[in-house]
Structure formats: C-alpha cells, structure tokens
Backbone as ProteinMPNN parsed JSONL, in Angstrom:
{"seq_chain_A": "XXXXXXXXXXXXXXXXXXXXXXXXXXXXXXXXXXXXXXXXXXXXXXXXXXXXXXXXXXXXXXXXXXXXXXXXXXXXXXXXXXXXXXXXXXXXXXXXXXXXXXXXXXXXXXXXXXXXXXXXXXXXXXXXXXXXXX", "coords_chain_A": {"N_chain_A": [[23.383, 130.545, 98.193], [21.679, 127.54, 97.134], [18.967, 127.638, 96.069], [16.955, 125.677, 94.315], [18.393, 122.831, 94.819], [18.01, 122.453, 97.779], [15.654, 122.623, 98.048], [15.262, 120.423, 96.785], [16.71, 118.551, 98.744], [15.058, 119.088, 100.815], [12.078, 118.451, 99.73], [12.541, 115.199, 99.312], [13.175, 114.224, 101.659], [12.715, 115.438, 104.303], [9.888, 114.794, 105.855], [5.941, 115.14, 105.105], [4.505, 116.549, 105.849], [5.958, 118.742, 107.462], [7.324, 119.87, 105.533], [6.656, 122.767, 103.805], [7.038, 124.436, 105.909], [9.733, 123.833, 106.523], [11.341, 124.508, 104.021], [10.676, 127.447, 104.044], [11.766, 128.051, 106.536], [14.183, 128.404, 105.76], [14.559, 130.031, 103.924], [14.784, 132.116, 105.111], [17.372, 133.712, 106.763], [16.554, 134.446, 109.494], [15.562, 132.186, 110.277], [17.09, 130.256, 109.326], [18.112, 128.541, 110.663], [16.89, 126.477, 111.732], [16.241, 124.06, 110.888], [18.169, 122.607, 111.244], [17.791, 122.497, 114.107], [15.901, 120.88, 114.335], [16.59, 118.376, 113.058], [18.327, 117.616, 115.156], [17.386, 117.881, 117.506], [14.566, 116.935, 116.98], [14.388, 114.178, 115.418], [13.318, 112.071, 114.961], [10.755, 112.995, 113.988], [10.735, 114.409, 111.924], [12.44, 113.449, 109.5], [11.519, 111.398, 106.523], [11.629, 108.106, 107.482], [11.949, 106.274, 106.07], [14.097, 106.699, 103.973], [16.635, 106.595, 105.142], [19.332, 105.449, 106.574], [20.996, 104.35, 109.29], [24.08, 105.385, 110.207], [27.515, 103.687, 111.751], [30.257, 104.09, 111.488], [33.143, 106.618, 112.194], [35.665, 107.075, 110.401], [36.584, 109.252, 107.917], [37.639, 108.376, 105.363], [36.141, 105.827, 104.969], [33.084, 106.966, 104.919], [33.224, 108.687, 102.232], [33.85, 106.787, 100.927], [31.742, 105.024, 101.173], [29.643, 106.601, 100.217], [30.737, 107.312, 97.4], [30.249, 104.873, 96.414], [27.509, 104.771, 96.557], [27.266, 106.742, 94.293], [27.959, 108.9, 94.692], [28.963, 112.143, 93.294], [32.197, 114.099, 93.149], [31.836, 117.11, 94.075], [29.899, 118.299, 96.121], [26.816, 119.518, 98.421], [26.335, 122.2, 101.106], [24.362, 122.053, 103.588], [24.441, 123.334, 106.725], [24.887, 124.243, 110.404], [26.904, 126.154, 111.217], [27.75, 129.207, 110.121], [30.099, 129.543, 108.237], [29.913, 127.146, 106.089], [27.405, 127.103, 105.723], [24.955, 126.967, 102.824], [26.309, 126.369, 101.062], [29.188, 124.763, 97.658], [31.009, 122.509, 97.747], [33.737, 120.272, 97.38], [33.807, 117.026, 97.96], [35.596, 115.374, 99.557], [36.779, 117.746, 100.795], [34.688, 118.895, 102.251], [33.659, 117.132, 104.4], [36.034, 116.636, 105.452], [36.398, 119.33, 106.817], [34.234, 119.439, 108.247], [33.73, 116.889, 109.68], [34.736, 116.955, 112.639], [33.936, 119.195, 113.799], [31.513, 119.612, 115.413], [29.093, 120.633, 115.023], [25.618, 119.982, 113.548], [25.349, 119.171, 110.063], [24.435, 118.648, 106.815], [25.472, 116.662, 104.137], [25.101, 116.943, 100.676], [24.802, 115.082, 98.085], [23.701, 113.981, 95.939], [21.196, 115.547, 94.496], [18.43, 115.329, 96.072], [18.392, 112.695, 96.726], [20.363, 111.592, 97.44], [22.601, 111.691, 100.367], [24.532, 113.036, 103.397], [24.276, 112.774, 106.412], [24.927, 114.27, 109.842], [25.087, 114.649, 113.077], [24.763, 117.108, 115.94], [26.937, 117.191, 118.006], [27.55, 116.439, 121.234], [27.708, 114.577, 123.154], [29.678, 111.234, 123.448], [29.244, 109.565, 120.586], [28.352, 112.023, 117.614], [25.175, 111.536, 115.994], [25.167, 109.663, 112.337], [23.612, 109.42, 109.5], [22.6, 108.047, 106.639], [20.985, 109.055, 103.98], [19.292, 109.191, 101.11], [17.052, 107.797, 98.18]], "CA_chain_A": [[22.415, 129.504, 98.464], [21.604, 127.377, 96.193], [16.844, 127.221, 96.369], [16.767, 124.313, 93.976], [19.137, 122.207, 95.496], [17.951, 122.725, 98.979], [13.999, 122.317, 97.916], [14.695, 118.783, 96.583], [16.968, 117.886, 99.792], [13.908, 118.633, 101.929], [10.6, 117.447, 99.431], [13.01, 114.213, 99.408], [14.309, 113.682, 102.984], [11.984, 115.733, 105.211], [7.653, 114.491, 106.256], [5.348, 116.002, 104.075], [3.659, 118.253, 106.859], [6.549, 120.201, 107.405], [8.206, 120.912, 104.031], [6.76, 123.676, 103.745], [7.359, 124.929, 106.995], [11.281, 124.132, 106.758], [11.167, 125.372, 102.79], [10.394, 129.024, 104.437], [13.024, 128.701, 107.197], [15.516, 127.829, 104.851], [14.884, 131.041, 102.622], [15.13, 133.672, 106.224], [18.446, 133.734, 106.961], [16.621, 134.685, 110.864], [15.034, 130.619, 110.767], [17.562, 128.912, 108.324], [18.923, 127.288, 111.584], [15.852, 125.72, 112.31], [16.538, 122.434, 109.98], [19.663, 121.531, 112.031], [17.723, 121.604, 115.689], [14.796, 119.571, 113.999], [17.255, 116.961, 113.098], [19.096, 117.118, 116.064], [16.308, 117.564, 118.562], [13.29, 116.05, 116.96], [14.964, 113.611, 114.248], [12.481, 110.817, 114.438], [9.895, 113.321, 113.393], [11.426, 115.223, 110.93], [12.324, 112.489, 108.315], [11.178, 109.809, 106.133], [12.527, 107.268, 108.07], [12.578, 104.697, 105.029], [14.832, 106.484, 102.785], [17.673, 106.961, 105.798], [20.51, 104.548, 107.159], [21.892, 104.73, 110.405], [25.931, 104.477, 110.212], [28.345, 103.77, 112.635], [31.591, 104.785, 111.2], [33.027, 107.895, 111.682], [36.507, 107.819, 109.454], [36.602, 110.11, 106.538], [38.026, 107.268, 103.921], [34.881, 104.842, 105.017], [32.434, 107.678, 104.601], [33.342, 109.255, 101.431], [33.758, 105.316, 99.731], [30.436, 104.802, 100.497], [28.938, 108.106, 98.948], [31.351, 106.69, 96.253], [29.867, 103.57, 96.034], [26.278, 105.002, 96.216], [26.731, 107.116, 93.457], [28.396, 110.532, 95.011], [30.461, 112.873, 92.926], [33.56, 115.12, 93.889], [31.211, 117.956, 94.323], [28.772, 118.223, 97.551], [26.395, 120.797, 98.484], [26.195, 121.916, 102.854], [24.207, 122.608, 104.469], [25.087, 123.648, 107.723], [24.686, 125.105, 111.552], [27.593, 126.363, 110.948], [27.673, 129.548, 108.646], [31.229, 129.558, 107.121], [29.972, 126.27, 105.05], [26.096, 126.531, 104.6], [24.552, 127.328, 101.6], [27.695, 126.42, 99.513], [29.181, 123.882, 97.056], [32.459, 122.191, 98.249], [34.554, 118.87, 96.855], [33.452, 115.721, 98.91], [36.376, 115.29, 100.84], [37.007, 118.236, 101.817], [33.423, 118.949, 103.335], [33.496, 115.916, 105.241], [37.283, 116.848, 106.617], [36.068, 120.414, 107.803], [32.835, 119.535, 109.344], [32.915, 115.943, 110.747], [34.655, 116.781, 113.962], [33.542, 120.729, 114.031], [30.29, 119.69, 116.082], [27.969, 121.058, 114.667], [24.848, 119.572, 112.568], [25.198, 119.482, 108.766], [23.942, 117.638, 105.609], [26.139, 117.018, 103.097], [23.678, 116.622, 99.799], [25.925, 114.331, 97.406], [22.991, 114.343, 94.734], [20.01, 116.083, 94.999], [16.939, 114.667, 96.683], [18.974, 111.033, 96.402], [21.63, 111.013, 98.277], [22.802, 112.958, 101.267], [24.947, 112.306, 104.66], [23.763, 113.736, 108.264], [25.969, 114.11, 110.827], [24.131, 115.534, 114.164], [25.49, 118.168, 116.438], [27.889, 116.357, 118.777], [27.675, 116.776, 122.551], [28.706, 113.908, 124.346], [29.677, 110.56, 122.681], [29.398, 110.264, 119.263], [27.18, 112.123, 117.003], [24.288, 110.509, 115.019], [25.054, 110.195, 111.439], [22.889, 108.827, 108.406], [22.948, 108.198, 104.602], [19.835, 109.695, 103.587], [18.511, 107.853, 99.88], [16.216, 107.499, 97.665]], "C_chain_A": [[21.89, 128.942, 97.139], [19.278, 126.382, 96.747], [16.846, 125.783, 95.964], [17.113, 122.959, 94.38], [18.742, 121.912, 96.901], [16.184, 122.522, 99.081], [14.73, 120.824, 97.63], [15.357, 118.001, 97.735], [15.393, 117.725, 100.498], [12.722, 117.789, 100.875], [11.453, 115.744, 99.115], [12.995, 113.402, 101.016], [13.207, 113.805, 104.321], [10.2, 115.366, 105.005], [7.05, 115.35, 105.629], [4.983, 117.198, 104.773], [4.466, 119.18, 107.332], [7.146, 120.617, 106.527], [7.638, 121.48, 103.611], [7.136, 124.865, 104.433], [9.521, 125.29, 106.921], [11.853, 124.979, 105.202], [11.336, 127.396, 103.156], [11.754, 129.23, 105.291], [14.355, 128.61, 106.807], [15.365, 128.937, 103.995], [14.861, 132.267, 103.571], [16.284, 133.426, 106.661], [17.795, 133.942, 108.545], [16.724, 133.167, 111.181], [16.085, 129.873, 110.173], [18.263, 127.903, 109.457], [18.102, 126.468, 111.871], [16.054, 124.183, 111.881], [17.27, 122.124, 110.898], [18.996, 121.517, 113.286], [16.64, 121.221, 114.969], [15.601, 118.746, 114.404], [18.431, 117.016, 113.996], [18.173, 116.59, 117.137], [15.053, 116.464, 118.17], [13.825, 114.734, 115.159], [13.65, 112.648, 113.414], [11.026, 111.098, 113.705], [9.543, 114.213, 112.592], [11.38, 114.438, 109.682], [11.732, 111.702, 108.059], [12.478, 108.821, 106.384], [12.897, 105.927, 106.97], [13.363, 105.181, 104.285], [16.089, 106.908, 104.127], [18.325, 105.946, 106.753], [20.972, 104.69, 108.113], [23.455, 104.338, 109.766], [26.392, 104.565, 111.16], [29.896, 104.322, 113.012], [32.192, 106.433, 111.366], [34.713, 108.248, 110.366], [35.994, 108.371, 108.402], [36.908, 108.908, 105.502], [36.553, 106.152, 103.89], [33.237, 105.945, 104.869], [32.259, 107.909, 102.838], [33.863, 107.817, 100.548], [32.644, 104.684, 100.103], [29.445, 105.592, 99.773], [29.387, 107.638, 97.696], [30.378, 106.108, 95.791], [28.114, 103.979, 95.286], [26.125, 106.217, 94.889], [27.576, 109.165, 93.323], [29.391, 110.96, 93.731], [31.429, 113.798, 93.718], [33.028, 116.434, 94.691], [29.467, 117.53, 95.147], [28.09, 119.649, 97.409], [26.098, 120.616, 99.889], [25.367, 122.976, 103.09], [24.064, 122.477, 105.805], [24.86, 124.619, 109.088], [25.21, 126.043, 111.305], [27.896, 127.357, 109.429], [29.075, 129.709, 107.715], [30.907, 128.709, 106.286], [28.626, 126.233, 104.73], [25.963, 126.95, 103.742], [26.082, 126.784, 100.403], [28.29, 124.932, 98.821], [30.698, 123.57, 97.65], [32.919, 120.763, 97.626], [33.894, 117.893, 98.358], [34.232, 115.929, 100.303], [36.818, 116.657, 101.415], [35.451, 119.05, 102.608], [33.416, 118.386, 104.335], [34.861, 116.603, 106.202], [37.007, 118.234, 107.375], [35.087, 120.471, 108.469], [32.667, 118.441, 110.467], [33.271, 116.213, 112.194], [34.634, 118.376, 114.478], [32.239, 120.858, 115.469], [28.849, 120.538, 115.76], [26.874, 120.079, 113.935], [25.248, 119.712, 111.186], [24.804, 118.343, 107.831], [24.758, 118.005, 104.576], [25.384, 116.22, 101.724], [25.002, 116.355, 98.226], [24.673, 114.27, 95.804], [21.648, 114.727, 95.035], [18.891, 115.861, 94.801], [17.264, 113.566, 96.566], [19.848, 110.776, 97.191], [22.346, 111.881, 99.037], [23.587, 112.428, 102.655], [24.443, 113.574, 105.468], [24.56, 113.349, 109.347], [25.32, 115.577, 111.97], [25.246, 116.272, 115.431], [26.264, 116.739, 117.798], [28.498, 117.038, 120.227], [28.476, 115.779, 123.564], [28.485, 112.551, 123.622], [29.775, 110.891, 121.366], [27.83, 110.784, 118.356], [26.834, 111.062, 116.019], [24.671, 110.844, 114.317], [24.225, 109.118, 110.701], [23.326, 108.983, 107.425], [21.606, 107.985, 104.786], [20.106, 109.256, 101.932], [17.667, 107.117, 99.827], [16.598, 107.133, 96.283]], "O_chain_A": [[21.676, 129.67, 96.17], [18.754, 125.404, 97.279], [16.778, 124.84, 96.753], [16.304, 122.033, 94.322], [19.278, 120.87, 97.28], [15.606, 122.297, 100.144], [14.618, 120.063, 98.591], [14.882, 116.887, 97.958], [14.744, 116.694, 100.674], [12.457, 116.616, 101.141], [10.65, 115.002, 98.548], [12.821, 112.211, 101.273], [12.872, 112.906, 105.093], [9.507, 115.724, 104.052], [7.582, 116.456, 105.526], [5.08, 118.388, 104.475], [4.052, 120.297, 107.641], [7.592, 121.764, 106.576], [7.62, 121.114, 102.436], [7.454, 125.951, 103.948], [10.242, 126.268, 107.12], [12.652, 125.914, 105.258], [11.979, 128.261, 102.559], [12.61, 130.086, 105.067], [15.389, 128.731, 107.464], [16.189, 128.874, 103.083], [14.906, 133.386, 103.059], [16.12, 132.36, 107.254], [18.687, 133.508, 109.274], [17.54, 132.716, 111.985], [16.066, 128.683, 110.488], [18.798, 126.818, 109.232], [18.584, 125.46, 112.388], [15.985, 123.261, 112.695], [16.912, 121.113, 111.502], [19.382, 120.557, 113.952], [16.037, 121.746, 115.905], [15.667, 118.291, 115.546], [19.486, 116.495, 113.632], [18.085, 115.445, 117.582], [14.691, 115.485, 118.823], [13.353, 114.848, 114.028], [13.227, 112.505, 112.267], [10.307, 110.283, 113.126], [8.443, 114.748, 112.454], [10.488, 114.625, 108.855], [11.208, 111.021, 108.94], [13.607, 108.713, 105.906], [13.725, 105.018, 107.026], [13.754, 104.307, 103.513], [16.526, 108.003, 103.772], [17.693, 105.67, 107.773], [21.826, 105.556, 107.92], [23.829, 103.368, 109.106], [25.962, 105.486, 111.855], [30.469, 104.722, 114.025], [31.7, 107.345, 110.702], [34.853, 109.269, 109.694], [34.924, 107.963, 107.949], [35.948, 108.683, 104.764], [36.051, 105.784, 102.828], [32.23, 105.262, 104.684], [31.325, 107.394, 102.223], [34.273, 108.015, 99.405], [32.375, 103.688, 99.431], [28.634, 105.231, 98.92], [28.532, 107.512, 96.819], [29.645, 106.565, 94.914], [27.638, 103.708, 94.183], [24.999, 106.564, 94.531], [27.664, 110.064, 92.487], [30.33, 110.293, 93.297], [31.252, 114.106, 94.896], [33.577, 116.823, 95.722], [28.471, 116.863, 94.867], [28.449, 120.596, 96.709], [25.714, 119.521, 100.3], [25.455, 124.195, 102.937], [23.52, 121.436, 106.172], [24.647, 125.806, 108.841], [24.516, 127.037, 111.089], [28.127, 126.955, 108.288], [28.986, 129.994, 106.521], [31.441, 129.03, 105.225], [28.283, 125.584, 103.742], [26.946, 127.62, 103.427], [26.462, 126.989, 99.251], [27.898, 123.912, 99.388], [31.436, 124.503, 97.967], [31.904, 120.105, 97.399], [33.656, 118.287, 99.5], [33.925, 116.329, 101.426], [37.235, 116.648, 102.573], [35.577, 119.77, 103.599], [33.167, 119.028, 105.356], [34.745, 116.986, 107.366], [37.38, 118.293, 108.546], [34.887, 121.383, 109.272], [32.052, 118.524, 111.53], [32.458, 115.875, 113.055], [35.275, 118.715, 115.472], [32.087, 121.803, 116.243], [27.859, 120.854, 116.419], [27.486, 119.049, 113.651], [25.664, 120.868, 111.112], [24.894, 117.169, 108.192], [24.891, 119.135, 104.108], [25.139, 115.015, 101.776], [25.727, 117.156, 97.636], [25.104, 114.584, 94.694], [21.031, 114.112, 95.906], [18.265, 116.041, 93.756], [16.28, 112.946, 96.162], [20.059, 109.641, 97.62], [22.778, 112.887, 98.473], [23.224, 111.312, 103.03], [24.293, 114.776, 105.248], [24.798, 112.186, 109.673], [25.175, 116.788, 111.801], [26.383, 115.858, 115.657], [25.851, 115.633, 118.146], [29.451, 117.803, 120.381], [29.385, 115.974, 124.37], [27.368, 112.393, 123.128], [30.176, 111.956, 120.896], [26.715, 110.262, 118.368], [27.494, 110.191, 115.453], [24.97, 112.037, 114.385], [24.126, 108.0, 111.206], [24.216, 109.769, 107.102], [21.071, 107.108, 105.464], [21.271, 108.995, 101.631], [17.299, 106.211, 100.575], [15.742, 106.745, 95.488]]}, "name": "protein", "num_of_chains": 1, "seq": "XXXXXXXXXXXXXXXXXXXXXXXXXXXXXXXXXXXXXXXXXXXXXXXXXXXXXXXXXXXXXXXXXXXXXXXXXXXXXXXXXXXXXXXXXXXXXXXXXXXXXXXXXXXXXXXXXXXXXXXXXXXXXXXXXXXXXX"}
C-alpha cells in the first residue's frame, strides 16, 4: 500500500467531512472496502463533484489517450474492490485491461491528487466511469 499516494487521492477527490473517515478505512484492511461502496452506492455524496467528468466510452485505446492527453504516465496506482490489484502500482494499460470488464469498482490514480479514472462496480448496463482532476 502505498499511505501517501492514497491520502492525496482522497484529500483531492473525496468531501471534506469524510476524509478522515475514509483515510482510516483505507489503513484497516477489515474497512478498506468501504471507499468502493461509497462510490458505488453513495457517489453523489462522496466526491467533489467539480473536479470529476462523467465519460461515456468504455474502449481501452480511448481511455488510456485521454489519461495521455491529460497528463498520465505509464505507471498507475489501484485501487481496488478487488484484492489481487489494490494497493499496488501497475503500467497504465495494463490496469485498465485487467480491471475494466472484471466488475468490480476501482480507481486508477494516474497522478496523485490530479488525475485519476473511476470505473463503478458493474451490475446491469454499463458501469459509471469518471476522470477525476484537479
């Protein structure tokens, strides 16, 4: 796990009144799932809604050339429902190719506290995703 990395996603991304709240469940391995049903279940009151983009796309090549564009490097950091990939550092593309159609929740944090994609757990239709930036 990487603390630093994972503090400036949330005092960036997540409402002031709970980053401290998600800060804690993000360092118990019992709560660290808690982040992913916020922003699945309660999204709209989880984030700062001005630094986050709805998208519509889901290919991998139109994803990972706008992270480009905005600034992303090769190297991502996930976190993730899903524990084979949270806490860890992975290359762009292949984050994106093992998670987007896994179903699960995850944030892939392209620079930290600046730039980040969300891709919400995926039940029926398609999941929500965002570009999270500041």
């Amino acid at each position: 796990m990487d603390q630093n990395h994972e503090e400036q996603i949330i005092k960036s991304f997540i409402v002031k009144r709970l980053q401290d709240r998600v800060l804690f469940e993000l360092s118990t391995k019992k709560y660290r799932d808690k982040l992913h049903s916020r922003l699945t279940n309660y999204f709209e009151t989880t984030v700062e809604k001005r630094y986050i983009r709805k998208i519509d796309f889901i290919k991998i090549p139109e994803i990972i050339q706008l992270l480009k564009r905005e600034g992303a490097p090769s190297i991502c950091y996930v976190l993730s429902y899903d524990q084979e990939y949270d806490g860890k550092h992975y290359k762009l593309n292949d984050a994106l190719e093992e998670l987007i159609f896994n179903g699960m929740p995850y944030i892939i944090s392209c620079i930290p506290g600046k730039l980040a994609y969300f891709q919400g757990e995926h039940e029926q239709g398609e999941p929500v995703r965002y570009l999270f930036k500041r």
